[in-house]
C-alpha positions as CSV (number, residue, x, y, z in Angstrom):
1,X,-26.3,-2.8,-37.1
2,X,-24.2,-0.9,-34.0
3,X,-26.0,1.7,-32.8
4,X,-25.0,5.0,-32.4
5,X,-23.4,6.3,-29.3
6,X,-25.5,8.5,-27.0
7,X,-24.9,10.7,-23.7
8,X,-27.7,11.9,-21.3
9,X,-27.6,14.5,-18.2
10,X,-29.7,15.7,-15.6
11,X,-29.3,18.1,-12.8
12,X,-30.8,19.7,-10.0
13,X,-29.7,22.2,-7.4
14,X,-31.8,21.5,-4.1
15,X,-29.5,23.8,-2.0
16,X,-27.9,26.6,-4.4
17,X,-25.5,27.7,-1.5
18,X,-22.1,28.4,-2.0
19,X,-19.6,25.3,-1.7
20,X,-16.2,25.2,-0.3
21,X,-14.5,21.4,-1.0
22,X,-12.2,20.7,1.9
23,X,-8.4,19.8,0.5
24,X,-7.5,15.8,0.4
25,X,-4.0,15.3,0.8
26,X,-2.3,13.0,-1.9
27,X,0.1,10.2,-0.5
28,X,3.6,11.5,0.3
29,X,6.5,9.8,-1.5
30,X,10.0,9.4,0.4
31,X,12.4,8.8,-1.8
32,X,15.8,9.6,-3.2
33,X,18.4,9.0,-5.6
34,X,19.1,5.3,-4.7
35,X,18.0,2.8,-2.3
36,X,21.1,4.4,0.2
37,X,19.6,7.8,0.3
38,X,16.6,6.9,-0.1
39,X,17.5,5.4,3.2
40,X,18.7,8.1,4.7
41,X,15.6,10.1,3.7
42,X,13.5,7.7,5.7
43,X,15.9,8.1,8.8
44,X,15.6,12.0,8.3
45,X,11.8,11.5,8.2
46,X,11.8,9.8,12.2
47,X,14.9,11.1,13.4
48,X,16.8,14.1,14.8
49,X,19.6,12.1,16.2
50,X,20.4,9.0,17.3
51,X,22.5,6.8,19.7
52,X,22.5,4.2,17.7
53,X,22.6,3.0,13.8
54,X,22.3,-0.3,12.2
55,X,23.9,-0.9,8.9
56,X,22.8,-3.5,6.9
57,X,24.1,-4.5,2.7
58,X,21.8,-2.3,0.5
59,X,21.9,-5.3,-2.2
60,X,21.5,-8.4,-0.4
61,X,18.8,-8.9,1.8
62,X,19.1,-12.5,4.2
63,X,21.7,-11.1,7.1
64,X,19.4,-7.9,6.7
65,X,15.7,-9.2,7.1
66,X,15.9,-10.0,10.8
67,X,17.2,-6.6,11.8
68,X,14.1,-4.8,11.9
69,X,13.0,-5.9,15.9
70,X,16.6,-5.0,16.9
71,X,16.7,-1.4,15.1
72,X,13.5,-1.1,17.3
73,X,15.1,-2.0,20.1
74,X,17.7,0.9,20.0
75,X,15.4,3.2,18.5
76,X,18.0,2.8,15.5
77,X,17.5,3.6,12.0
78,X,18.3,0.8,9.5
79,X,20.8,2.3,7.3
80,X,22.4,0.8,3.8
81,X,25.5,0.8,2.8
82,X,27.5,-1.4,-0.4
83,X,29.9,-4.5,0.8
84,X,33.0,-2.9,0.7
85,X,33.0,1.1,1.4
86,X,30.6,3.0,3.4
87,X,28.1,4.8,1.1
88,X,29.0,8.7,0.9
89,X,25.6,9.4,2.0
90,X,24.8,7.0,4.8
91,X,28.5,8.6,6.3
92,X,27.1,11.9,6.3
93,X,23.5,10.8,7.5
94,X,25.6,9.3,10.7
95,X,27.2,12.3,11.3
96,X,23.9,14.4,11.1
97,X,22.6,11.9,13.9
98,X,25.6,12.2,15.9
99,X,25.1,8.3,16.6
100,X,27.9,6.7,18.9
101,X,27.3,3.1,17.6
102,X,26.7,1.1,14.6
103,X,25.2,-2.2,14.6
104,X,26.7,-4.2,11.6
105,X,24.2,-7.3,9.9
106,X,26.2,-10.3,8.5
107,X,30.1,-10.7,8.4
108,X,32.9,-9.6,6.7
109,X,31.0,-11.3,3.2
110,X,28.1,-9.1,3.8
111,X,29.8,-5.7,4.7
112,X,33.8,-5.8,4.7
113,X,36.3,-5.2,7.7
114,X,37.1,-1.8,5.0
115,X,33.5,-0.5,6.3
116,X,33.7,-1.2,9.8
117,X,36.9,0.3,10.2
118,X,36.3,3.1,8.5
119,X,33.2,3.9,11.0
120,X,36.2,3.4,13.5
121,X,38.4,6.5,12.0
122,X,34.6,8.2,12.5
123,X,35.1,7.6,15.7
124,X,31.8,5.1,15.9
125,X,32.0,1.6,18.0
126,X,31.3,-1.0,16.4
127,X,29.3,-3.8,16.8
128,X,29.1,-6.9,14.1
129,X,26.3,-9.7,14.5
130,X,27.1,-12.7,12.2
131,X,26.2,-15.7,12.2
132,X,28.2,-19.2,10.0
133,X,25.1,-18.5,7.8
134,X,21.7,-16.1,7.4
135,X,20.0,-18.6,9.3
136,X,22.6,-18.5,12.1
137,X,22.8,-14.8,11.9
138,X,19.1,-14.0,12.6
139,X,19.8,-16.8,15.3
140,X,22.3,-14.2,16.6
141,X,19.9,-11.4,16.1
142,X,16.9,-13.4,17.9
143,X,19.4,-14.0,21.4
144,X,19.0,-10.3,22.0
145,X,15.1,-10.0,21.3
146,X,13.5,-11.4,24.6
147,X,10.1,-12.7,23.5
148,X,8.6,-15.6,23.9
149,X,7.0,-15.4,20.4
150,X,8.7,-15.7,16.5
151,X,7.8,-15.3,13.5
152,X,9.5,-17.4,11.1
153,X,9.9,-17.1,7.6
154,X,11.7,-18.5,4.3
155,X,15.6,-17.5,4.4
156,X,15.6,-17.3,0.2
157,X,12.9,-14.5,-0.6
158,X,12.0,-11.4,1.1
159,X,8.2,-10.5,0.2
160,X,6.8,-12.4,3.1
161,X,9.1,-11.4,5.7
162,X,8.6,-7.0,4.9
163,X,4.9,-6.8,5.6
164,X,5.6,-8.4,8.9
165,X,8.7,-6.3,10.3
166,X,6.9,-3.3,11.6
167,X,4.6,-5.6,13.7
168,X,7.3,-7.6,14.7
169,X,9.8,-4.7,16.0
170,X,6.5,-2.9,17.4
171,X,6.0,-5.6,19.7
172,X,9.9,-7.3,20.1
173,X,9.5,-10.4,18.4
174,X,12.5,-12.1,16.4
175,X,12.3,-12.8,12.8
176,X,14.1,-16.4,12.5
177,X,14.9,-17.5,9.0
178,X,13.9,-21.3,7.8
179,X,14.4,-23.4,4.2
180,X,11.4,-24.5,2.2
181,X,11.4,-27.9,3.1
182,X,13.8,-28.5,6.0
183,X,14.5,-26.5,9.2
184,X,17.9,-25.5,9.7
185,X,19.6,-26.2,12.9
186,X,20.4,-23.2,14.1
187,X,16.9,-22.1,13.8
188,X,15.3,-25.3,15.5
189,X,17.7,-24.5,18.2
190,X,16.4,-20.8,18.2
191,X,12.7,-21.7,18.7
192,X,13.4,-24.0,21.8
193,X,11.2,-22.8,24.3
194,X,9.4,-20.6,22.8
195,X,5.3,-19.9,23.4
196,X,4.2,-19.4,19.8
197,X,5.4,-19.7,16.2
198,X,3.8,-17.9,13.1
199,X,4.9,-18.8,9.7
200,X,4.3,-16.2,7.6
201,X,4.2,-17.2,3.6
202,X,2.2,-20.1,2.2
203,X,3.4,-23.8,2.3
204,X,5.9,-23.2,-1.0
205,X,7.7,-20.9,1.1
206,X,7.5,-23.2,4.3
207,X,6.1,-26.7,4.1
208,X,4.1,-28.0,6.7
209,X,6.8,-30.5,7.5
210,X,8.9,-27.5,8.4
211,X,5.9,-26.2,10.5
212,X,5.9,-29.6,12.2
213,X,8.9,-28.7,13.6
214,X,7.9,-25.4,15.1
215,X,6.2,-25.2,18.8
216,X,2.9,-24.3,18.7
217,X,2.7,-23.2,14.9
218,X,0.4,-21.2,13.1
219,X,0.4,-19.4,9.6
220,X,-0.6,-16.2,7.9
221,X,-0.3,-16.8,4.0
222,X,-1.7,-15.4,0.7
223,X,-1.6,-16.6,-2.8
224,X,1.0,-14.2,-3.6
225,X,3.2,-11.9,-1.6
226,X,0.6,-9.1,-2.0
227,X,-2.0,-10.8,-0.3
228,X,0.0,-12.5,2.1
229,X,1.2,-8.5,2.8
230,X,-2.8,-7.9,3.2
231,X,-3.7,-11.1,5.5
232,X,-0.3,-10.1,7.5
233,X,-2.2,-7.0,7.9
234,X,-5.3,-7.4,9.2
235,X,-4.2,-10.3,11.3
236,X,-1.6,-8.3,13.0
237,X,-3.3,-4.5,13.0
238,X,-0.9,-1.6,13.9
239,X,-2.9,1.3,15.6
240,X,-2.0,4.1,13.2
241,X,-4.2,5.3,10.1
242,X,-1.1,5.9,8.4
243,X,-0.1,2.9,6.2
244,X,3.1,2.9,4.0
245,X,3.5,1.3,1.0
246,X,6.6,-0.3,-0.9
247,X,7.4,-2.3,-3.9
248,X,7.2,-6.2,-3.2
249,X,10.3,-6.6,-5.9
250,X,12.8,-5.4,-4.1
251,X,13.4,-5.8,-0.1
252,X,15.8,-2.3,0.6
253,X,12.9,0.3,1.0
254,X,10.8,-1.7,3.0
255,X,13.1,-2.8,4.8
256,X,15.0,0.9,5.8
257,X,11.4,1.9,6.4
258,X,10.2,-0.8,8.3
259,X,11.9,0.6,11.6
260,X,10.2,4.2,11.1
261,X,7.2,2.5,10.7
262,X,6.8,0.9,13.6
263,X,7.8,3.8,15.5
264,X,5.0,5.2,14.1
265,X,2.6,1.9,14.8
266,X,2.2,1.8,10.9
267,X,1.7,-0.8,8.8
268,X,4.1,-1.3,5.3
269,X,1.7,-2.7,2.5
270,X,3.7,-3.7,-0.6
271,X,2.5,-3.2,-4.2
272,X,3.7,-3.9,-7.8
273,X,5.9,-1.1,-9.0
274,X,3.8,-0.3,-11.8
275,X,0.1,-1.6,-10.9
276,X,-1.3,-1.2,-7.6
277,X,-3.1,-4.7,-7.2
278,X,-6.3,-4.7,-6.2
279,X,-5.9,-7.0,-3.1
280,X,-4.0,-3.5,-2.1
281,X,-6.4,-1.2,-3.0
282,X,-9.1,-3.0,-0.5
283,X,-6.6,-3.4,2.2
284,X,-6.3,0.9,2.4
285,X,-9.9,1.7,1.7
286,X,-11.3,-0.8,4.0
287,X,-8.9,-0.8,6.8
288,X,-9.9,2.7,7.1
289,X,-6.1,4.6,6.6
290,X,-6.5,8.3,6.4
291,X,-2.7,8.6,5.2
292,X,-0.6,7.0,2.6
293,X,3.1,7.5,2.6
294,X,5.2,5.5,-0.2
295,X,9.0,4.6,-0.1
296,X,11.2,4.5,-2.8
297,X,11.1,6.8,-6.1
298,X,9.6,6.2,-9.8
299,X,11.6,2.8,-10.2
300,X,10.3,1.2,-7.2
301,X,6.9,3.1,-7.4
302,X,5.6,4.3,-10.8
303,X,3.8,7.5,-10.8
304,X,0.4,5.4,-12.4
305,X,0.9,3.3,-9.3
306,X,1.4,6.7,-6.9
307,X,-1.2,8.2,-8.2
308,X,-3.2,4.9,-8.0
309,X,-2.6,5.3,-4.0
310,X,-3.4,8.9,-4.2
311,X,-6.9,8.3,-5.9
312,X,-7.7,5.9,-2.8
313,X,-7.4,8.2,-0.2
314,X,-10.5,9.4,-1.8
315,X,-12.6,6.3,-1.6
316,X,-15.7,6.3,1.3
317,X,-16.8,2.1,1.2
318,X,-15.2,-1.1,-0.1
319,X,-12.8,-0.9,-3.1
320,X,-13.7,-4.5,-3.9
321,X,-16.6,-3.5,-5.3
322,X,-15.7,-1.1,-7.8
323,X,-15.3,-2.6,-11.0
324,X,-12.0,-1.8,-13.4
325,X,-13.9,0.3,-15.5
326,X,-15.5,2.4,-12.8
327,X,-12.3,2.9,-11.2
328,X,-10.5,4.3,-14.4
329,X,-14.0,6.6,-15.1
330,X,-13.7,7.7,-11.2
331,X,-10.1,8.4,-11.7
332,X,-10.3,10.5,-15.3
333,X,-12.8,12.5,-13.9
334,X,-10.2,14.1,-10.9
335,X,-7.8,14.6,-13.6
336,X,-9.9,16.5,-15.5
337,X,-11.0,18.5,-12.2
338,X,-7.4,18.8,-11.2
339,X,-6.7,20.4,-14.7
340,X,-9.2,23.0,-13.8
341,X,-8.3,23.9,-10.3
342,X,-11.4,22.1,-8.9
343,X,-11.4,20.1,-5.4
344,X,-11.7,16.5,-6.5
345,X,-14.7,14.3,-6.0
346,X,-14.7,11.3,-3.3
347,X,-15.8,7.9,-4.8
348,X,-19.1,6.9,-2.7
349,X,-19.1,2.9,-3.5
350,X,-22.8,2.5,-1.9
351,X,-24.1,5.6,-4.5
352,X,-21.5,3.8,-7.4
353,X,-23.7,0.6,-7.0
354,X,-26.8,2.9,-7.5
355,X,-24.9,3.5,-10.8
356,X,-24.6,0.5,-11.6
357,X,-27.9,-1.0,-10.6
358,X,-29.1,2.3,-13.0
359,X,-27.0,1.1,-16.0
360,X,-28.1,-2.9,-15.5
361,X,-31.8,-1.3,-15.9
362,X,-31.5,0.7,-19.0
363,X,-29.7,-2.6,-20.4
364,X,-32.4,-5.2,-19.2
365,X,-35.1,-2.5,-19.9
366,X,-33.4,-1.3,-23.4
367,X,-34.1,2.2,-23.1
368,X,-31.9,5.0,-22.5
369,X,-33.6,8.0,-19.9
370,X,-32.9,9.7,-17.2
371,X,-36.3,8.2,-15.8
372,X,-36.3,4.4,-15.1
373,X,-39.6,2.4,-15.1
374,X,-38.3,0.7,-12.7
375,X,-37.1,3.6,-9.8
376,X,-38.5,6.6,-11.4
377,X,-36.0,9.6,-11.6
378,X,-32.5,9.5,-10.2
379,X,-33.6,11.7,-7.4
380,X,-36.5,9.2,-6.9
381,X,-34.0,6.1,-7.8
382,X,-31.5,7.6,-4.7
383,X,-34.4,8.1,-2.7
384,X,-35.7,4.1,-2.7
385,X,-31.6,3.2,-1.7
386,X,-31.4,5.4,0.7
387,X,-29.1,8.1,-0.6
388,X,-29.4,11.6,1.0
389,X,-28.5,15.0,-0.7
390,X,-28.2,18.5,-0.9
391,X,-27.4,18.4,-4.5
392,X,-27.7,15.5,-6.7
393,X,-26.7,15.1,-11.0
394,X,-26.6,12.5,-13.5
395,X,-24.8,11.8,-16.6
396,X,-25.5,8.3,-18.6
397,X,-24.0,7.5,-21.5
398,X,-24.5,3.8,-23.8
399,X,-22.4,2.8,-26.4
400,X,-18.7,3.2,-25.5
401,X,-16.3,0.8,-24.7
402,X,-14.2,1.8,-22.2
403,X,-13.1,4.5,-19.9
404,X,-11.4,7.0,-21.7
405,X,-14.0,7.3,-24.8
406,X,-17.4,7.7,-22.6
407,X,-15.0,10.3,-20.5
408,X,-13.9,12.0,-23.3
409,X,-17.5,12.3,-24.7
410,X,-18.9,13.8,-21.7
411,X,-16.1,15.8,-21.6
412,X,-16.9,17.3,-25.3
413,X,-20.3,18.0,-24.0
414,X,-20.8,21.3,-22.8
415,X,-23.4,20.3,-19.9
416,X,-21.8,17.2,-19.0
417,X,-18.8,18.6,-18.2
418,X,-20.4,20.8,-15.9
419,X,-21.8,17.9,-14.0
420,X,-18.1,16.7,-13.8
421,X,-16.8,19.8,-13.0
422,X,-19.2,21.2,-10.7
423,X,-18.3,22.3,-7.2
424,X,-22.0,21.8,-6.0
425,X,-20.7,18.2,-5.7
426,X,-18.7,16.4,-3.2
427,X,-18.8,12.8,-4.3
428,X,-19.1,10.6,-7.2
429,X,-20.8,7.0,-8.1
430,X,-19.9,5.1,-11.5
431,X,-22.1,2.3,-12.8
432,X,-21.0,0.9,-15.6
433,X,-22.8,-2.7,-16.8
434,X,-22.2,-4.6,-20.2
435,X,-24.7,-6.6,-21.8
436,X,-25.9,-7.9,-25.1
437,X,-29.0,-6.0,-25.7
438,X,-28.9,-2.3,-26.9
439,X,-25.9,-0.3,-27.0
440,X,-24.3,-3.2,-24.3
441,X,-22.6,-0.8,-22.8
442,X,-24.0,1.0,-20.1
443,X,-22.8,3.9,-18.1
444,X,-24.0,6.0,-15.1
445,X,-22.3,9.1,-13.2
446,X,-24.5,9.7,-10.3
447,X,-22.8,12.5,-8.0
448,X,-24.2,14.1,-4.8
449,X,-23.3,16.6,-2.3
């Protein structure tokens, strides 16, 4: 027989003063109507003017992957433009920089003569680097980066190479381009005498025979680009709290904002346009970023998945640890507090295991109470795990199935609302634990001040 669903609250004001929430700021979206302006929004976003531009083909990515480092170089932004005109926008956006040179990626297949001398009529020198190939072109590129390090990467995709530009311009270091399985010749020639190789991307993207080949080789690789994007990362850290965050489907946002990035000593992080994986979300909240900033518009970054980012800038503690459920409970209850002109609450992971620990007991226990026979009260239960308050609430719930039905039935309840919408509260934990006893499904808000 299925038992009937049931909700529970509990409350207590220790300190009854009055509470002001500071303000979280949501991540910041640059974007604009294409991949060209949104371009030129990122160069507006790190640049008053500039000496210097490089131009690189907004559609195709391999002459443009290695241009990163030399953008840095000449404290250029990377600017986009089609193959065989210059873009309307990215023409007006060199003008507003006053620049005096443009750097062309890639030959006359890439972006036409038609472009270049049209930057001519502007009055702009130009400068072409091209290469027989991609391979020989970041060759080129490579000649006027002096390190003694490269990073190599394969020449037929572009995930593995974005997450590593901002390091790599940060700190001068060419971006050489290889094929799966064999090393092309103008890139074995490149790495001659060079100190140190990293491969970044897993062994389908360059074999160890390939890596063979390179001088004193190591690798930085994922199962997928997003992980790879997280181990790149945390093996390479950049020293600002700002991170920025671009779709891993295409390469042109990353790659225009891959230059402002490093300026900034950022990190790019790249995510699925629609669901922020959850490699991702553990990179932000436990890398410690205080900032999220997000290229490219709706199409290369859905709204669920921006406001996915926002929502993490709000997490105190290890993302990893917050089951699917918990996550989509913590993020309906801001929505609702949004609705209502109330600060939002900051996910406390330790206090959310609490939750969950108090869920897993009324389960084993079968009994559905405020007051565990285990811990005690919730004040008592925070007490033993070391949880410290001003103010302190619970609402529990058994019975319903996911997210959105246990929210919207403490949402009909008059009391437990006011738990979620109280401003005595500054943080949140969610416990949720399913089992086979009972009402199997468990839930526990446990929020704090």
């Amino acid at each position: 027989m299925k038992l009937p669903q049931r909700l529970l609250l509990l409350v207590v004001i220790v300190f009854a003063s009055l509470l002001v929430v500071r303000e979280v700021d949501a991540a910041e979206r640059i974007s604009g109507d294409s991949r060209y302006s949104t371009a030129v929004k990122i160069s507006h976003k790190g640049w008053k003017s500039a000496e210097v531009v490089v131009l690189a083909r907004g559609n195709s990515f391999p002459d443009a992957l290695a241009g990163g480092p030399l953008a840095y170089t000449h404290h250029a932004p990377i600017l986009l433009t089609p193959q065989n005109s210059l873009h309307t926008e990215t023409k007006k956006e060199i003008q507003r920089l006053g620049a005096k040179k443009a750097i062309i990626l890639g030959g006359t297949a890439a972006i036409s003569s038609n472009v270049a001398t049209e930057l001519e009529q502007m009055g702009i020198k130009v400068d072409r680097i091209a290469g027989s190939n991609r391979y020989d072109t970041a060759a080129k590129i490579a000649q006027q980066l002096k390190s003694s390090q490269v990073f190599v990467v394969n020449g037929s995709n572009f995930p593995d190479a974005l997450a590593v530009v901002p390091y790599a311009a940060k700190n001068g270091i060419p971006i050489l381009l290889t094929k799966s399985t064999s090393l092309p010749s103008e890139t074995n020639q490149a790495v001659k005498g060079k100190s140190k190789t990293t491969i970044i991307g897993g062994t389908s993207a360059v074999s160890d025979a390939v890596k063979k080949n390179l001088p004193n080789a190591s690798r930085i690789s994922g199962k997928d680009r997003y992980e790879t994007a997280h181990r790149v990362i945390t093996n390479l850290p950049m020293p600002n709290e700002t991170i920025y965050v671009a779709t891993g489907k295409q390469f042109a946002d990353a790659l225009a904002g891959s230059v402002l990035a490093a300026k900034q000593g950022a990190s790019i992080h790249l995510t699925d346009p629609t669901n922020v994986p959850h490699i991702v979300r553990q990179t932000i909240t436990t890398q410690g970023y205080s900032d999220i900033l997000v290229f490219g518009g709706e199409s290369a970054v859905s709204s669920m998945a921006f406001n996915d980012l926002t929502a993490l800038t709000l997490v105190d503690g290890d993302i990893s640890k917050v089951s699917s459920n918990e996550w989509e409970v913590f993020k309906i209850v801001n929505k609702e507090r949004e609705k209502h002109k109330v600060a939002p609450l900051r996910l406390h992971v330790y206090l959310g295991e609490v939750a969950r620990i108090k869920s897993k007991d009324m389960h084993d226990n079968e009994y559905f109470s405020h007051t565990s026979p285990t811990y005690g009260s919730p004040f008592e239960m925070m007490k033993t795990f070391g949880i410290t308050y001003k103010s302190a609430g619970e609402n529990i719930a058994a019975g319903q199935t996911s997210p959105s039905s246990v929210m919207t039935g403490w949402m009909n309840s008059p009391d437990h609302k006011a738990n979620i919408l109280s401003t005595s509260f500054t943080h949140i934990g969610v416990g949720h634990h399913k089992g086979s006893k009972g009402y199997q499904h468990y839930w526990t808000q446990m929020f704090i001040r």
